[in-house]
Backbone as JSON, one array per atom type, in Angstrom:
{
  "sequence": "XXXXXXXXXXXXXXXXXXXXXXXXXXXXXXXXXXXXXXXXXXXXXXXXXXXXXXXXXXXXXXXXXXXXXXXXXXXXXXXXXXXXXXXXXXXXXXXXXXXXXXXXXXXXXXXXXXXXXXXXXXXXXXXXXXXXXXXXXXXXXXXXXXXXXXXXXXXXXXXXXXXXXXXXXXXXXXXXXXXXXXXXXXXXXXXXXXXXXXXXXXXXXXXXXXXXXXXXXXXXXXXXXXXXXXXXXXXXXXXXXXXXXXXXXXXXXXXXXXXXXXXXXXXXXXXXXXXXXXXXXXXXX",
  "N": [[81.42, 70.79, 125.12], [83.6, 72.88, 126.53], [85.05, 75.47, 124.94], [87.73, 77.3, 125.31], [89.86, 80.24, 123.09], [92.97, 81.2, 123.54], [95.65, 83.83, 124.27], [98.88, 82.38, 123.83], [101.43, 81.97, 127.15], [104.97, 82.38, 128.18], [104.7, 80.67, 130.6], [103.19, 78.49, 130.03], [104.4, 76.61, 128.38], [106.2, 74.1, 129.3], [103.28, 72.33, 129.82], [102.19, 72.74, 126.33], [104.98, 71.98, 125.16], [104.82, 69.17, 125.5], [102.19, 68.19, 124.96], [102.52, 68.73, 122.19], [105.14, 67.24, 121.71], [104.0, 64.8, 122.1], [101.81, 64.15, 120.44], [103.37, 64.76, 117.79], [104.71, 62.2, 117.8], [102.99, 60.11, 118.22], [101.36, 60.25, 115.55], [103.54, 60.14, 113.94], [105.04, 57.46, 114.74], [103.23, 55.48, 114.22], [102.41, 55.54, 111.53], [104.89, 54.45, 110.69], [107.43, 56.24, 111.11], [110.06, 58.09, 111.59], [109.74, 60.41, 114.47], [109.27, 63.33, 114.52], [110.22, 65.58, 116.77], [112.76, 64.4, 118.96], [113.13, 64.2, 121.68], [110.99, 65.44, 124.75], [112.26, 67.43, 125.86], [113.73, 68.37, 123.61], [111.57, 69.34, 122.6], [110.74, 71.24, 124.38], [112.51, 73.23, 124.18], [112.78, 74.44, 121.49], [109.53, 74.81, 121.81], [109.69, 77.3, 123.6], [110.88, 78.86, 122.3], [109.87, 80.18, 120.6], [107.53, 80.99, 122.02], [109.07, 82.96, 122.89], [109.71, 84.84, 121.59], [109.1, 87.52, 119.81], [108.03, 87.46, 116.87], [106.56, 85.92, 117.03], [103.01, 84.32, 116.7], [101.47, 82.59, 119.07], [98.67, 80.86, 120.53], [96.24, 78.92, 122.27], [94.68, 76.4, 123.68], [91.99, 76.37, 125.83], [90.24, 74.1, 127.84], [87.96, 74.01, 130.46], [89.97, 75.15, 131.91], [92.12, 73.81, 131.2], [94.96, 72.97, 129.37], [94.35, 71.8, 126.2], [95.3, 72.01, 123.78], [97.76, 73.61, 121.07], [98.68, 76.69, 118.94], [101.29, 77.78, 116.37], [102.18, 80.67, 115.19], [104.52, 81.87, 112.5], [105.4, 84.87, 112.07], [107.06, 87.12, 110.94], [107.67, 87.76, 108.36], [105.9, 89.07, 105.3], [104.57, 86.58, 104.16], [103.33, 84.65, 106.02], [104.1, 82.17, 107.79], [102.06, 78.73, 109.2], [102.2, 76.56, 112.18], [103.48, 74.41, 114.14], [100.33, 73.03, 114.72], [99.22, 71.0, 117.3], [97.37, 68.69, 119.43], [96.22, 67.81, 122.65], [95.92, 64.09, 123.24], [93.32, 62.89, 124.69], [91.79, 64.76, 123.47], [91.47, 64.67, 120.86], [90.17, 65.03, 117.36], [87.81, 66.42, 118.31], [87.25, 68.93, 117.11], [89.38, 70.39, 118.29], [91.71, 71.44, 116.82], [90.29, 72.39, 114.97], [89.58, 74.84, 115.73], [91.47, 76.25, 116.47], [93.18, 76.52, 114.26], [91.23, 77.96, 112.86], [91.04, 80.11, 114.1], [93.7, 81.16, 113.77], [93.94, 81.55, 111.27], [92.17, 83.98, 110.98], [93.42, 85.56, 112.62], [95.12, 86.38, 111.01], [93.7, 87.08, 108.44], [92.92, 89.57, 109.39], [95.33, 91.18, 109.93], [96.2, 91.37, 107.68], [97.74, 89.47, 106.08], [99.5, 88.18, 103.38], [100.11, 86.35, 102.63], [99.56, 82.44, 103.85], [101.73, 79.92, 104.94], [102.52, 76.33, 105.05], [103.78, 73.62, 106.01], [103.49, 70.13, 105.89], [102.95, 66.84, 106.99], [102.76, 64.39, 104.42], [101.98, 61.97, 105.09], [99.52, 62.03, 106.33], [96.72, 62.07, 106.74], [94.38, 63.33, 107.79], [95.03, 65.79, 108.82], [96.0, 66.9, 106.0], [93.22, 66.77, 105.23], [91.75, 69.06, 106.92], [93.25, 71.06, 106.3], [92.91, 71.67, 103.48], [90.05, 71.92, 103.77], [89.61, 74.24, 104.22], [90.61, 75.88, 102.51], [93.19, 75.98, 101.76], [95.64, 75.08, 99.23], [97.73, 72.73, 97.51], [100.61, 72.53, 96.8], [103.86, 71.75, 96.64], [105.78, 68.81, 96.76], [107.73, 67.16, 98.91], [110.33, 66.98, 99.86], [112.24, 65.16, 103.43], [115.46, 65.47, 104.0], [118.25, 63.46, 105.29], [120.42, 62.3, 107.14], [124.43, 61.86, 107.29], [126.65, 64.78, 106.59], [128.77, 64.93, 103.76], [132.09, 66.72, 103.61], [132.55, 68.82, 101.06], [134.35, 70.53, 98.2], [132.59, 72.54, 95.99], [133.05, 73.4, 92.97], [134.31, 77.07, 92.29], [132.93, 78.28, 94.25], [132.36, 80.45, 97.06], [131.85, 79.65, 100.61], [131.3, 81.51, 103.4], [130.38, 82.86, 106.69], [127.11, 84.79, 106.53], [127.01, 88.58, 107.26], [125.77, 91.75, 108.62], [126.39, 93.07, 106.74], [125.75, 92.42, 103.99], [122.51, 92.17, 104.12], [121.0, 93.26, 102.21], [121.77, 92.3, 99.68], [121.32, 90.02, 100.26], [118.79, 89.93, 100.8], [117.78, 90.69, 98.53], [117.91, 88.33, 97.11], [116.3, 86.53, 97.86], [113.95, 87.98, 97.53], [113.87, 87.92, 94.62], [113.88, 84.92, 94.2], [111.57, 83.67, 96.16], [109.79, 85.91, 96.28], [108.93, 87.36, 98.07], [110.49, 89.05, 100.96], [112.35, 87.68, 103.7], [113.9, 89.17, 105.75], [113.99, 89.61, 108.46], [113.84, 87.28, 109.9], [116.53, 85.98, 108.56], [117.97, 87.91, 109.7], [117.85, 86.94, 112.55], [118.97, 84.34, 112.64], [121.66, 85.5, 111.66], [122.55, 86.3, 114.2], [122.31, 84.24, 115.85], [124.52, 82.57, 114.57], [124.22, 81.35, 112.4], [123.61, 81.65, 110.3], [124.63, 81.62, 106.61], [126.31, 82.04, 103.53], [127.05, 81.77, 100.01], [129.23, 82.33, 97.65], [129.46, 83.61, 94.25], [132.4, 84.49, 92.05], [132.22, 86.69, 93.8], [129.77, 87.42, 93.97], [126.49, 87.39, 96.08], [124.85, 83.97, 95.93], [123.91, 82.42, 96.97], [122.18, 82.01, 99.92], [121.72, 81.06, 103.63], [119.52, 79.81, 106.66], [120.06, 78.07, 108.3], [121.02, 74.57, 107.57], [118.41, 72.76, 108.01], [114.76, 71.32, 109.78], [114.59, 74.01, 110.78], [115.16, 76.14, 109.08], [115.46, 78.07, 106.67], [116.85, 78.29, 102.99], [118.2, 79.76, 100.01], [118.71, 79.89, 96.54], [120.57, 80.75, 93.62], [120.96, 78.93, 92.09], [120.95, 75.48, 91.76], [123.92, 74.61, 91.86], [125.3, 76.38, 93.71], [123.41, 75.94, 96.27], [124.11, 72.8, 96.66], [126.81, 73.47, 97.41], [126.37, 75.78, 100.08], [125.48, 73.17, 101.26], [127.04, 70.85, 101.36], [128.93, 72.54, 103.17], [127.79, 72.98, 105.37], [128.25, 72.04, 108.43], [126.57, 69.83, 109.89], [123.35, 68.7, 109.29], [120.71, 69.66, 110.87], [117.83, 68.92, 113.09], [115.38, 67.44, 111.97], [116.14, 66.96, 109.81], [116.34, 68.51, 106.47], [114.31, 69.94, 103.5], [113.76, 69.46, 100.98], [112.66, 70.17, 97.91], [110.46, 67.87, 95.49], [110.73, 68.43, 92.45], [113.5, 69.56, 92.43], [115.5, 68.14, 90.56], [117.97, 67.5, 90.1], [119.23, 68.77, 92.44], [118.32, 66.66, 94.02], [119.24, 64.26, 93.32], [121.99, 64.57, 93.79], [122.37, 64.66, 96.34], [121.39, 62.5, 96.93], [123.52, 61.2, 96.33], [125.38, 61.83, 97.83], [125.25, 60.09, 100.08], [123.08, 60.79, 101.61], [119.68, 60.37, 102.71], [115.9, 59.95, 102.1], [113.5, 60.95, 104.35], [111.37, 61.26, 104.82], [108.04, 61.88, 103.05], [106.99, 64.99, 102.73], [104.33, 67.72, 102.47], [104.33, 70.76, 100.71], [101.86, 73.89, 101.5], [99.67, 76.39, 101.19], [97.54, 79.31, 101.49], [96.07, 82.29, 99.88], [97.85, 84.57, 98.64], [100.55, 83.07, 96.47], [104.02, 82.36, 94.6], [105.38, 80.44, 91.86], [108.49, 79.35, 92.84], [111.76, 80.78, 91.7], [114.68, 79.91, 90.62], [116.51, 78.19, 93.05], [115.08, 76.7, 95.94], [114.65, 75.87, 99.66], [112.4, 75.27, 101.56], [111.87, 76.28, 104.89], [110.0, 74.17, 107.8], [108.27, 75.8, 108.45], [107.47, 77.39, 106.07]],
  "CA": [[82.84, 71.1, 125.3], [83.96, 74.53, 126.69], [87.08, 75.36, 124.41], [88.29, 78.58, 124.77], [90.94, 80.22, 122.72], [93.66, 82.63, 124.25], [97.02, 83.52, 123.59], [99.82, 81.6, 124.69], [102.55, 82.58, 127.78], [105.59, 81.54, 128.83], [104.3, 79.36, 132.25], [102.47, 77.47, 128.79], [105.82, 76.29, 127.51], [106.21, 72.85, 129.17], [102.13, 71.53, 128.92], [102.23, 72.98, 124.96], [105.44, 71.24, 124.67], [104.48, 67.91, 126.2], [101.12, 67.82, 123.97], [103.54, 68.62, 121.11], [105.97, 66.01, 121.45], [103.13, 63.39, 122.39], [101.05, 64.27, 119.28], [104.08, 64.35, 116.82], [105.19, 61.12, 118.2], [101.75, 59.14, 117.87], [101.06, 59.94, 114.29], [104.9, 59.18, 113.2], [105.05, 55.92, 115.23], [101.65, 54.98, 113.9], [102.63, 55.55, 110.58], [106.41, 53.9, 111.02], [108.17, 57.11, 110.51], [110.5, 58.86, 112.84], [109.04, 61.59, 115.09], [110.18, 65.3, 114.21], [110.94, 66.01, 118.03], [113.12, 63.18, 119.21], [112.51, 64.34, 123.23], [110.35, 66.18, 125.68], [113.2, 68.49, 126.12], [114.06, 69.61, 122.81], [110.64, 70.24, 122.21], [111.08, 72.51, 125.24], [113.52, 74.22, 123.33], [111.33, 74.9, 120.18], [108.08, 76.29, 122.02], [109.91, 78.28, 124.23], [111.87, 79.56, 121.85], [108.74, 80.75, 120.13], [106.87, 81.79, 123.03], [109.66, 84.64, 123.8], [110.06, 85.61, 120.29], [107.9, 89.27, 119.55], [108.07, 87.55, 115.62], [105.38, 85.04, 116.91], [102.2, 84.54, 117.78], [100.64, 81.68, 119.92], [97.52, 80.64, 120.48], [96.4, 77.79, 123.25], [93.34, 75.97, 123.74], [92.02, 75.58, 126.92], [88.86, 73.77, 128.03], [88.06, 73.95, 131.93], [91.4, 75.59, 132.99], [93.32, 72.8, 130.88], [95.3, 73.7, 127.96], [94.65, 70.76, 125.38], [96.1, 72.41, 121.86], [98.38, 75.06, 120.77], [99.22, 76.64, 117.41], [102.0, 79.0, 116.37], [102.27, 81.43, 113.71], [105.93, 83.09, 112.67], [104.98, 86.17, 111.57], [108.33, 87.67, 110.92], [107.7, 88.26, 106.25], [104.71, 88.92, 104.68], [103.91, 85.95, 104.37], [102.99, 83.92, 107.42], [104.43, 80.2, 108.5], [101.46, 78.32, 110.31], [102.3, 75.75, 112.51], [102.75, 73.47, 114.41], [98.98, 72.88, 115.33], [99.09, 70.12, 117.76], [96.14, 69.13, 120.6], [96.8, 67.03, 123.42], [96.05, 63.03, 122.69], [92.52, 62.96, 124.86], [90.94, 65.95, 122.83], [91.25, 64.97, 119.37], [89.09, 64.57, 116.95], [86.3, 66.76, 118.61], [86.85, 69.9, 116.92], [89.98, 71.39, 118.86], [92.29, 71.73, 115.68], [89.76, 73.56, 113.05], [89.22, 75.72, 115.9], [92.72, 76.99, 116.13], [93.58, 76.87, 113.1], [90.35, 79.36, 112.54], [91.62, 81.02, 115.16], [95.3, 81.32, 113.01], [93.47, 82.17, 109.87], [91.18, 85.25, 111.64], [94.57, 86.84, 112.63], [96.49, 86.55, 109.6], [93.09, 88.38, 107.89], [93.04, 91.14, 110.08], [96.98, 91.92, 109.61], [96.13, 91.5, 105.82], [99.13, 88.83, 105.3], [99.76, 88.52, 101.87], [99.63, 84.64, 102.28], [99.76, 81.51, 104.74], [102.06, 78.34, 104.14], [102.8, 75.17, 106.09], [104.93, 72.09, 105.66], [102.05, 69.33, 106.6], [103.76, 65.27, 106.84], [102.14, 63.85, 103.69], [101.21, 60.73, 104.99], [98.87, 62.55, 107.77], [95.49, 62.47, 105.64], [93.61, 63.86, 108.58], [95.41, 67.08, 108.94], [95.71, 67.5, 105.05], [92.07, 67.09, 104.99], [91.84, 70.03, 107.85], [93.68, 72.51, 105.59], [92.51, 71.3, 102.18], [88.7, 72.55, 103.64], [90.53, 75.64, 104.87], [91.35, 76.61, 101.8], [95.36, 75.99, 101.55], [96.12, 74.25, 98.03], [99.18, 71.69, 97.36], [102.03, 73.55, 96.17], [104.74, 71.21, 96.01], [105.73, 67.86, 97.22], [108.56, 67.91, 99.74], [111.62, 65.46, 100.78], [112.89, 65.25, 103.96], [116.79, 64.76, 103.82], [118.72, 63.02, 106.66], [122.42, 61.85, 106.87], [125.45, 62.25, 107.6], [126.92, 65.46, 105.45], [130.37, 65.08, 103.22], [132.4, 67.86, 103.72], [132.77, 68.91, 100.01], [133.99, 71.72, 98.01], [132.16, 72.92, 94.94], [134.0, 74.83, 92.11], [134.49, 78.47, 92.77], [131.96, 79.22, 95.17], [133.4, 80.73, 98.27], [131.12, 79.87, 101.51], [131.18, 82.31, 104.59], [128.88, 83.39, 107.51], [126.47, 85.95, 106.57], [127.01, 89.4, 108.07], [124.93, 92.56, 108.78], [126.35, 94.52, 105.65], [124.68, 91.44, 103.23], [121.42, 92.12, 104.23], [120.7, 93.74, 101.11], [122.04, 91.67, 98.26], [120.12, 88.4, 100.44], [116.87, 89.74, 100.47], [117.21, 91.15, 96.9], [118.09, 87.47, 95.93], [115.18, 85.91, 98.44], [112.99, 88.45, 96.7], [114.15, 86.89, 93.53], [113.41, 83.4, 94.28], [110.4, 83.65, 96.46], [108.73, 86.76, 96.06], [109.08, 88.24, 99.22], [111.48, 89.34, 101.79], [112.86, 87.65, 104.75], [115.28, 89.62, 106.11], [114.15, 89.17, 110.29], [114.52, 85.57, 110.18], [117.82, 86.08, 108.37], [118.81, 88.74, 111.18], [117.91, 86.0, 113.65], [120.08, 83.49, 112.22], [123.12, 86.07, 111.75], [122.67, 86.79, 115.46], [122.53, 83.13, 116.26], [125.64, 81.85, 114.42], [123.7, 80.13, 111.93], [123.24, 82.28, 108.54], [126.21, 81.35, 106.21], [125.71, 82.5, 102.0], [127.85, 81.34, 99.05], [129.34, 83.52, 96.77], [130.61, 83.19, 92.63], [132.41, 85.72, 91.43], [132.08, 88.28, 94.4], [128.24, 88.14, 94.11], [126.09, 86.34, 96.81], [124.37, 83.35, 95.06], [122.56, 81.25, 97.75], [122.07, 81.54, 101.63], [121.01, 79.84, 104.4], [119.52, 80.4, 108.11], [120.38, 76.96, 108.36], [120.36, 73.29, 106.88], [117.81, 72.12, 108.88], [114.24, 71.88, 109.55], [113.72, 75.29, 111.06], [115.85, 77.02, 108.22], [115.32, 78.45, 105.06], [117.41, 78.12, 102.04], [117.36, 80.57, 98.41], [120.05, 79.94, 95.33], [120.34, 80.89, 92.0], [120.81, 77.48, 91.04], [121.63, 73.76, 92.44], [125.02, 74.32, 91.94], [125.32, 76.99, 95.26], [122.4, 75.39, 97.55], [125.23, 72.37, 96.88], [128.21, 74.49, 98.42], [125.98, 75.82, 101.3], [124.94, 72.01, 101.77], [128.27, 70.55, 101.54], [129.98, 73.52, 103.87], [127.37, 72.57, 106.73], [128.95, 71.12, 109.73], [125.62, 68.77, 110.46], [122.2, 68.97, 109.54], [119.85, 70.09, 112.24], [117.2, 68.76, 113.87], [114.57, 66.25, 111.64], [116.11, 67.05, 108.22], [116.16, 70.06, 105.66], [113.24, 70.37, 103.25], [114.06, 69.54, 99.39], [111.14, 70.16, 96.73], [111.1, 67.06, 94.57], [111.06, 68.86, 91.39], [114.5, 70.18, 92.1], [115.81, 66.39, 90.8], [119.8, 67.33, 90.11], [120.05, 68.37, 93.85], [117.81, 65.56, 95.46], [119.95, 62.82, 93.25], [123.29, 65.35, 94.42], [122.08, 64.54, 97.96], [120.82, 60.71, 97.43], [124.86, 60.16, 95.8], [126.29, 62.03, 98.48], [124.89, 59.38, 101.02], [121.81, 61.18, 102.39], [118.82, 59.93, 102.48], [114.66, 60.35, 102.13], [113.44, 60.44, 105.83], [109.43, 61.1, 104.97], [107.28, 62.5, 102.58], [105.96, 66.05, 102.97], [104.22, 68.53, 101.14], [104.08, 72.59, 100.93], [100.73, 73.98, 101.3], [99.61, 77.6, 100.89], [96.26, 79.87, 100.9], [96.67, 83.37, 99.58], [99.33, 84.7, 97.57], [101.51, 81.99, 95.98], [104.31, 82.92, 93.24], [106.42, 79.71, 92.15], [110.02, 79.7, 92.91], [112.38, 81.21, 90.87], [116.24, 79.4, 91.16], [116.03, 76.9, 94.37], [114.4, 77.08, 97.37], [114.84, 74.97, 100.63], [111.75, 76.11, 102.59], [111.42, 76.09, 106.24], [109.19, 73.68, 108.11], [107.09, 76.75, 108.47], [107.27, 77.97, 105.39]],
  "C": [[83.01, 72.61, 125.37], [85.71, 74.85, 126.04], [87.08, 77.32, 124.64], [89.8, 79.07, 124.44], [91.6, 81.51, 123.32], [95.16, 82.74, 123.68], [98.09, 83.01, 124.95], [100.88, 82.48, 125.84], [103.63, 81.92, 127.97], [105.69, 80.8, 129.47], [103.83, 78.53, 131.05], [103.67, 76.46, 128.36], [105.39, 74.37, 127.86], [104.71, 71.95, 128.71], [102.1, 71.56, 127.39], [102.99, 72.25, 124.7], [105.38, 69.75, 125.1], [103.1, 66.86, 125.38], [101.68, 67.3, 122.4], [103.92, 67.55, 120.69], [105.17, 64.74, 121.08], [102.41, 63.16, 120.78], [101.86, 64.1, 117.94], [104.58, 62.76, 116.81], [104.02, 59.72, 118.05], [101.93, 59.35, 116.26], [102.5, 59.36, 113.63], [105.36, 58.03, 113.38], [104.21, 55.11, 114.39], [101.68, 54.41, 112.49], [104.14, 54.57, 110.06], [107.45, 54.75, 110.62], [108.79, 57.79, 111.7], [110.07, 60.27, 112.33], [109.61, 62.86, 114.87], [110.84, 65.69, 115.2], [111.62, 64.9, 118.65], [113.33, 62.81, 120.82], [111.58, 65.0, 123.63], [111.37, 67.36, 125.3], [113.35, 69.31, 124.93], [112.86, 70.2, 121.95], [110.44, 71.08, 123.03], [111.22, 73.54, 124.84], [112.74, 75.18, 122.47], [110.41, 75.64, 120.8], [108.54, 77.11, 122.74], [110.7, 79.08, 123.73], [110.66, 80.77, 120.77], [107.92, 81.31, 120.59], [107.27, 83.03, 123.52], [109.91, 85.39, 122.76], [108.81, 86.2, 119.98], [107.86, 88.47, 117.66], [106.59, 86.19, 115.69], [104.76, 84.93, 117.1], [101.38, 82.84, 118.57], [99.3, 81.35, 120.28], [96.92, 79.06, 121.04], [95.02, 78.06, 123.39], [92.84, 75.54, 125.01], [90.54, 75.26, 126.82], [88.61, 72.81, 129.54], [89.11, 74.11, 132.93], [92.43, 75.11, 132.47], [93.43, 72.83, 129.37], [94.95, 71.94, 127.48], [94.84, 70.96, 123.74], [96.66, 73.37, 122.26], [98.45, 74.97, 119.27], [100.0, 77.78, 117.36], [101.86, 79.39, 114.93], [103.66, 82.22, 113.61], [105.24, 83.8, 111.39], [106.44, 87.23, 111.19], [108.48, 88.15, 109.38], [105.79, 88.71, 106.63], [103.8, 87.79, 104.46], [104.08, 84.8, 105.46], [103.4, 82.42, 107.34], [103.42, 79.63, 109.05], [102.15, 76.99, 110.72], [103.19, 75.8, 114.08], [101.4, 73.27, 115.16], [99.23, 71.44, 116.04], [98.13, 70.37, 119.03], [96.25, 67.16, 121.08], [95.34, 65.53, 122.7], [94.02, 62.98, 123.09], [91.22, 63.69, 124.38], [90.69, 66.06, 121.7], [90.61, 64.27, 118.7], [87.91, 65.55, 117.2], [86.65, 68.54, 118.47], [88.57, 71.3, 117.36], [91.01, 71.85, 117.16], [91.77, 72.57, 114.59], [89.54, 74.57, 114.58], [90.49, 76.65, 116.47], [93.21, 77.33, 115.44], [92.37, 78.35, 111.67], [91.04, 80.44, 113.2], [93.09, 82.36, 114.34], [95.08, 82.57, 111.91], [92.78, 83.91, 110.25], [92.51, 86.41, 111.5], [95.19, 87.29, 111.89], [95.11, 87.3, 108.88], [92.88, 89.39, 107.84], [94.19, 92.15, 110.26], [97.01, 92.3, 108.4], [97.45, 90.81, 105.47], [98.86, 88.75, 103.86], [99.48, 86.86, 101.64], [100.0, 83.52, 103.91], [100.52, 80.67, 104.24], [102.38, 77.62, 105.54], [103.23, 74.71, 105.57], [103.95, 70.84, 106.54], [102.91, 67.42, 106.16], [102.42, 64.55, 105.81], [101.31, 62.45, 103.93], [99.87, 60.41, 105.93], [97.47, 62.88, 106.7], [94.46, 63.73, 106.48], [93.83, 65.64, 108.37], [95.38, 67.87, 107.29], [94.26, 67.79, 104.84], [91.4, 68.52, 105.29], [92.04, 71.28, 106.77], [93.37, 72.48, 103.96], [90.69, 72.39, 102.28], [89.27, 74.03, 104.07], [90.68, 76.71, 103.68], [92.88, 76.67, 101.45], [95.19, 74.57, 100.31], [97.34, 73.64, 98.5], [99.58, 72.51, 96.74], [103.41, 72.76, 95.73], [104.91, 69.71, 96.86], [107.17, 67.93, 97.56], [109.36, 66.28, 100.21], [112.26, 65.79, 101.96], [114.08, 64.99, 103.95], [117.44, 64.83, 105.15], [119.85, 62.35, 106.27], [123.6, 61.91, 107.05], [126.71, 63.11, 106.28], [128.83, 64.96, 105.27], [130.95, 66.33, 103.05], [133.47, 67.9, 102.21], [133.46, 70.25, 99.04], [133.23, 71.76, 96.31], [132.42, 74.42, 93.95], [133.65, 75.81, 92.39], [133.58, 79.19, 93.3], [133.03, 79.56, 96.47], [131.8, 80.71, 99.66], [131.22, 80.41, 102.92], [129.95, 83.03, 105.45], [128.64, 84.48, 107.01], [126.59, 87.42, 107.71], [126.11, 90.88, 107.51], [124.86, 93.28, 106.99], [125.86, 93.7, 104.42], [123.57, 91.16, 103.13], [120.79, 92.27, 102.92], [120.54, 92.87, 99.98], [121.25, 90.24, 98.62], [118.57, 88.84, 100.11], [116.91, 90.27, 98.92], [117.1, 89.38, 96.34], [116.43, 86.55, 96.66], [113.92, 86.89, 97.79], [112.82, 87.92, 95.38], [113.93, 85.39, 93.48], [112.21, 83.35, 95.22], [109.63, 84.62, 95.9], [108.65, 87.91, 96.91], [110.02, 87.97, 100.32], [111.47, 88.51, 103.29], [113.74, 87.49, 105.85], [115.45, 89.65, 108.15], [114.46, 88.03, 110.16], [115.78, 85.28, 109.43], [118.71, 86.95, 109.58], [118.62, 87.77, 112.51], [118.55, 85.14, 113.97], [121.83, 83.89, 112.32], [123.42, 86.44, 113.28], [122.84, 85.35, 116.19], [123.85, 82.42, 116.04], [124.94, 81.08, 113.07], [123.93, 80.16, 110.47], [124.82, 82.11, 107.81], [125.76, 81.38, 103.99], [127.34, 81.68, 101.12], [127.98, 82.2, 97.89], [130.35, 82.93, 95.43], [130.95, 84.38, 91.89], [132.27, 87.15, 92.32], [130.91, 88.6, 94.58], [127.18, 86.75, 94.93], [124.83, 85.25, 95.89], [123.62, 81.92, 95.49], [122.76, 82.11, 99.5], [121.35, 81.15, 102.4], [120.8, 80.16, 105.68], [120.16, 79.05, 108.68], [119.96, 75.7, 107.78], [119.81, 72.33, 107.65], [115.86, 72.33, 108.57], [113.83, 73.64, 109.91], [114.55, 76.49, 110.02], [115.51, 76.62, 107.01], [116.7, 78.65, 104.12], [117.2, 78.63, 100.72], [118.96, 80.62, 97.72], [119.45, 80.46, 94.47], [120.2, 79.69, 91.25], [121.59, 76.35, 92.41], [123.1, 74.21, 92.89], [125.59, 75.37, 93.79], [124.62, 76.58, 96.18], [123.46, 74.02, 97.53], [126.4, 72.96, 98.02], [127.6, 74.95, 99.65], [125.86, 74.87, 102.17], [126.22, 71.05, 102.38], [129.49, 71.01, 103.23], [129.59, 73.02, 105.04], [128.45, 71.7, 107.88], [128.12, 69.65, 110.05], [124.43, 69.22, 109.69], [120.96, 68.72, 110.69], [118.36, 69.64, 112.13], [116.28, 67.49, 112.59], [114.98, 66.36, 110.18], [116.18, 68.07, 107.76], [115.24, 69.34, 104.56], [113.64, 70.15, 101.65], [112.76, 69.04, 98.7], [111.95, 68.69, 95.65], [111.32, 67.13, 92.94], [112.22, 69.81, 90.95], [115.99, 68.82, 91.92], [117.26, 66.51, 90.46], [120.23, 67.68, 91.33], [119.71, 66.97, 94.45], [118.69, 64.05, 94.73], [121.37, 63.36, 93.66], [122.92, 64.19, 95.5], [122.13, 62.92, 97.86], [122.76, 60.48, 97.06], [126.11, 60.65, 96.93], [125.75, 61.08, 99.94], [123.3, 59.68, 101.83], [120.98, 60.27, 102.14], [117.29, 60.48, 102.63], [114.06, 59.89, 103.37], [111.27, 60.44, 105.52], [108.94, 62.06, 103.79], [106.29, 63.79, 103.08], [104.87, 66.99, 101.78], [103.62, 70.03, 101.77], [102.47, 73.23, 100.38], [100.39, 75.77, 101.58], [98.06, 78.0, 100.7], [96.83, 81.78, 100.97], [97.53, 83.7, 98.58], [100.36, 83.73, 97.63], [102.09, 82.37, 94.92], [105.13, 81.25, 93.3], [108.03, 80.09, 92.12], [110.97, 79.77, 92.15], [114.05, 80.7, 91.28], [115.47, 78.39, 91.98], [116.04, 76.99, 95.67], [114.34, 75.89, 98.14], [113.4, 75.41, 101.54], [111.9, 75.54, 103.64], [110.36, 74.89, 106.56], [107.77, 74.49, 108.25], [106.87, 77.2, 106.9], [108.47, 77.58, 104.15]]
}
């Protein structure tokens, strides 16, 4: 097998997302779990939305001219998001996946990230196996939530979109509950429409790029990741991301109708601090 690895371009977009879709869509069928991407198209969306963004990097597998994997990395904090590693349906098994995901790992050593994490579908043994020899520990065990949100309010928080001059007091509090800063993928969000914080007392006390998977989420406590959750209009795209050792929101959520769409779990090599208050992570991270 001639694999060679290169980095991804834009003309890549539709084959990458076509492998994508196909590959998320086998193992979640397989398993009886709905698929993360629920078309072709809006996995379109996704890699090409990643392919034009300077915060990511790409990385495509070809072997004889013909892409059959990709993997992305958001690179946008210190510490690094990997994912999604997917490799088209005919190719797997024989190696293409550890050799992207070497690929992943190489770059993130030579930048000197501070750490790697993923969001890996728990019931996917294969792939945990993959990053288990890799080196990436279990970190937490992860609920998808899906549903239709109640538009709620929760005592004296006040929830409004995030703007430029809040940069500050978010990443001090995302420094405070993770560890480290990230204030681009909050400026990406406030530029999108998306970023929206909760405030008690005049002082910001959760926010959000969005309640979804491709958004991150950092409170002081339940009671504000509530009020952000509540305020939402919808939740986006396969779910938002709740750790199951944060058990007064995830029974919040189960009484406000939601529900548990799949079992994940948060996986990490490198620097790991645990989370301080409550954290929604990203699908990446």
């Amino acid at each position: 097998m001639d694999l060679v690895i290169r980095e991804g371009r834009i003309e890549d977009t539709q084959e990458c997302a076509q492998i994508c879709f196909d590959a998320f869509w086998d193992i979640a069928t397989e398993h009886n779990f709905q698929p993360d991407f629920p078309s072709v198209e809006a996995t379109v969306r996704v890699v090409s939305a990643m392919l034009e963004h300077e915060g990511f990097y790409c990385a495509v597998a070809e072997r004889n001219g013909e892409i059959v994997g990709s993997n992305f990395l958001d690179e946008r904090a210190e510490i690094v998001g990997l994912g999604p590693i997917t490799v088209l349906r005919q190719a797997q098994n024989e190696g293409v996946g550890q050799l992207l995901l070497g690929d992943a790992l190489e770059r993130s050593d030579r930048r000197k990230a501070s750490g790697v994490r993923l969001v890996q579908a728990a019931y996917h043994g294969r792939s945990m196996a993959l990053y288990l020899k890799q080196g990436f520990e279990i970190r937490e065990p992860l609920a998808a939530m899906r549903g239709t949100l109640r538009r709620l309010d929760v005592p004296d928080h006040h929830v409004r979109a995030v703007e430029i001059s809040d940069l500050e007091e978010c990443r001090e509090l995302c420094q405070f509950t993770q560890g480290f800063s990230r204030n681009w993928e909050l400026q990406d969000a406030i530029s999108a429409g998306n970023a929206f914080l909760a405030e008690l007392g005049g002082r910001v006390s959760a926010y959000t790029t969005n309640i979804g998977f491709g958004g991150h989420t950092v409170g002081r406590d339940s009671a504000a990741v509530m009020a952000l959750v509540s305020a939402a209009d919808r939740i986006r795209g396969s779910g938002f991301l709740l750790p199951l050792r944060s058990t007064d929101l995830l029974m919040w959520c189960l009484k406000q109708g939601l529900r548990i769409e799949q079992p994940l779990s948060l996986m990490s090599r490198g620097s790991y601090r645990e989370p301080q208050g409550v954290v929604l992570p990203s699908i990446a991270c």
